[in-house]
TIDOMAR-17646 format. One record per residue (C-alpha): y, z, x; residue in three letters; residue number from 1. Coordinates in steps of 0.25 Angstrom, whole numbers, plus 5000, padded with zeros to 4 digits. Layout:
> Y; Z; X; ALA; NUM
...
//
This chain:
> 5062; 5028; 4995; UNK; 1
> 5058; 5012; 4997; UNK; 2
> 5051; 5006; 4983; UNK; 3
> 5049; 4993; 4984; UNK; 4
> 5037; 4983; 4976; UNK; 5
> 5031; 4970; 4980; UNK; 6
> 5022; 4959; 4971; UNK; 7
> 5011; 4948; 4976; UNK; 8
> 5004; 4940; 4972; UNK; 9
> 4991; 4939; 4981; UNK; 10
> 4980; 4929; 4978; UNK; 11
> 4969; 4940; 4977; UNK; 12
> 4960; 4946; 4967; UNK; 13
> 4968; 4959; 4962; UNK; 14
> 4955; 4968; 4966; UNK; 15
> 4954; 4962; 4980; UNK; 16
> 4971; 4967; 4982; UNK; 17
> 4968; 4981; 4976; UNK; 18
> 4954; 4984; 4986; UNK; 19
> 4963; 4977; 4997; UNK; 20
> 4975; 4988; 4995; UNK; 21
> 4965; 4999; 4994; UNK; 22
> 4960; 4997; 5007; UNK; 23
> 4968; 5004; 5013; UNK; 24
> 4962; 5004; 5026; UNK; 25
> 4963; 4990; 5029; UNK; 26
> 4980; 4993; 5029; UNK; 27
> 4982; 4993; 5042; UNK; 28
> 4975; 4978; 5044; UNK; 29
> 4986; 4972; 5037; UNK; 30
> 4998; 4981; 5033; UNK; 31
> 5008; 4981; 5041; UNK; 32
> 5011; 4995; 5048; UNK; 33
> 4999; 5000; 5044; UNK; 34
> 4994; 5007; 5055; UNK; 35
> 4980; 5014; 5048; UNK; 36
> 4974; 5018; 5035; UNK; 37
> 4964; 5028; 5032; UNK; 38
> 4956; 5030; 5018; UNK; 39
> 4954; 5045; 5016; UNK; 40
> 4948; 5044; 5003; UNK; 41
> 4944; 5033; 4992; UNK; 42
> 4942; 5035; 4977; UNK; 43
> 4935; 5022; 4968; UNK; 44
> 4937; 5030; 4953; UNK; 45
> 4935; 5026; 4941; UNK; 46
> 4949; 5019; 4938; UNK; 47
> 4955; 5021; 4954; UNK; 48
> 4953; 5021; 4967; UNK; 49
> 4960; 5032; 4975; UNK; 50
> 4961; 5031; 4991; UNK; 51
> 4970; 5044; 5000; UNK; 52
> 4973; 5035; 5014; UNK; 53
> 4983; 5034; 5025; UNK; 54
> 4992; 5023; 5031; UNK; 55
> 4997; 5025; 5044; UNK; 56
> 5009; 5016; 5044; UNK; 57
> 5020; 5012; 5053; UNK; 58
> 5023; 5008; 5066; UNK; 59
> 5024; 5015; 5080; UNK; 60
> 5031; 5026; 5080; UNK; 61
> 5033; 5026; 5067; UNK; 62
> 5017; 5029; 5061; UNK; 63
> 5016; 5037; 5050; UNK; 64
> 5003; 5038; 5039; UNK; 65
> 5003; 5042; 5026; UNK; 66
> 4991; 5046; 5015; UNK; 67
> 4990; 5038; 5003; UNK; 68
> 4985; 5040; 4989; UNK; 69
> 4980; 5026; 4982; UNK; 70
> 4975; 5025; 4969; UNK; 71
> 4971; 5011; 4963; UNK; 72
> 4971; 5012; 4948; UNK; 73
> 4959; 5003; 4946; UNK; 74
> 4964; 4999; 4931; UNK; 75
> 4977; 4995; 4934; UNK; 76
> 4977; 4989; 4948; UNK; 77
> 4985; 4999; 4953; UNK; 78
> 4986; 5005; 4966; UNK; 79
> 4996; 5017; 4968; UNK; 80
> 4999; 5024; 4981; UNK; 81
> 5005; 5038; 4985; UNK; 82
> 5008; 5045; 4998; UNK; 83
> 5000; 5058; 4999; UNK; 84
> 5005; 5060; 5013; UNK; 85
> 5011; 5055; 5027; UNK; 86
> 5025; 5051; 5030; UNK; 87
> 5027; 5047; 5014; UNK; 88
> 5037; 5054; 5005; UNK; 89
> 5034; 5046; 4995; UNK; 90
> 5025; 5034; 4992; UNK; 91
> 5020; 5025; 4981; UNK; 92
> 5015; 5011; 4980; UNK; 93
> 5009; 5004; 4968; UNK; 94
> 5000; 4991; 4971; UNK; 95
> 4998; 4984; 4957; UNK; 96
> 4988; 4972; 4956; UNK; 97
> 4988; 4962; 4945; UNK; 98
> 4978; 4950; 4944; UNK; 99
> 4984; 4937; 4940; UNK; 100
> 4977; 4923; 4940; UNK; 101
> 4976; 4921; 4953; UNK; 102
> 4982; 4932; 4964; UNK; 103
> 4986; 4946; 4961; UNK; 104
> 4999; 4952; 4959; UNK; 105
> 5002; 4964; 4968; UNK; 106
> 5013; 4974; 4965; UNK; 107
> 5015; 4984; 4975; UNK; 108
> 5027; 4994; 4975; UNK; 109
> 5031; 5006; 4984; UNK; 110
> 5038; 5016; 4985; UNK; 111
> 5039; 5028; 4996; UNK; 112
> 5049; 5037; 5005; UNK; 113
> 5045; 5040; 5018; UNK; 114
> 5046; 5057; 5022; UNK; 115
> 5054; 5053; 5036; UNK; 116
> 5069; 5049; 5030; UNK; 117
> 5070; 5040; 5044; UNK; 118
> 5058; 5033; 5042; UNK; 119
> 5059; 5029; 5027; UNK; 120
> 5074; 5024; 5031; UNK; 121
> 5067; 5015; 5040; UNK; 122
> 5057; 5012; 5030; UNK; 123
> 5066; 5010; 5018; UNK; 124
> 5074; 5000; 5026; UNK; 125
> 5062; 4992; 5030; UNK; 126
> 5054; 4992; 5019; UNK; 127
> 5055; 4980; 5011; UNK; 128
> 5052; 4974; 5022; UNK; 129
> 5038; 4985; 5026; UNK; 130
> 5033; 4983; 5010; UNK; 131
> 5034; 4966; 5012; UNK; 132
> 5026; 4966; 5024; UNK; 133
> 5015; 4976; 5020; UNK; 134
> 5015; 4967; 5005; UNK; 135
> 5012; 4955; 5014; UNK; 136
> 5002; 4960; 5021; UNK; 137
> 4995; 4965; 5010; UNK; 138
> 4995; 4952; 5004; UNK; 139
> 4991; 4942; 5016; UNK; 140
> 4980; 4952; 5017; UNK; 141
> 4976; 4951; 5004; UNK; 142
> 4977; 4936; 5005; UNK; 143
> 4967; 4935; 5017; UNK; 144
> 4957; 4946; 5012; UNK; 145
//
């Protein structure tokens, strides 16, 4: 089961970075292998924000889309993420935002199994790699927006 964590720094306002990572639907803009996203449902709580969407992810012929539950923790600036459904065993990823003087400090970790033993071979061989690409993406967008 790949785990693996990654920091930035992004020269952004920490709000502007969380509303950026929940809006989900904008994914496949930007990320790469992300194929589509739908919202199914969206939350605005007292102290979090809940959202239920699916990513279709991959490339041909391997395209799979999993259901995903996202809560941000408003007072701790705190996103956590679990699979709910889809190709997933296991997944869960922590986005963590702190404000310093004049960027942002991301954390992000993850940490998921795949059902088809084949595909998370593949996947855990080329993951490293996979979670660079998308933490780059995430943040040149986040530069330009």
């Amino acid at each position: 089961m790949p785990k693996a964590s990654v920091t930035r720094q992004i020269a952004r306002d920490k709000q502007k970075l969380i509303d950026f990572v929940l809006d989900i639907e904008k994914y496949p803009e930007f990320i790469p292998f992300c194929i589509d996203s739908k919202v199914y449902e969206r939350k605005d709580l007292k102290d979090e924000i809940t959202i239920i969407a699916d990513l279709t992810i991959g490339k041909k012929p391997f395209v799979d889309t999993y259901k995903s539950d996202v809560r941000y923790y408003k007072k701790k600036d705190k996103i956590h993420v679990t699979n709910i459904g889809g190709p997933l065993k296991h997944l869960e990823n922590n986005w963590k935002f702190i404000q310093k003087d004049n960027f942002t400090e991301v954390h992000f970790d993850v940490d998921f199994e795949i059902k088809n033993k084949f595909l998370d071979m593949i996947m855990t061989k080329s993951f490293e790699f996979g979670l660079s690409k998308i933490a780059d993406a995430f943040q040149d967008r986040a530069e330009k927006v």
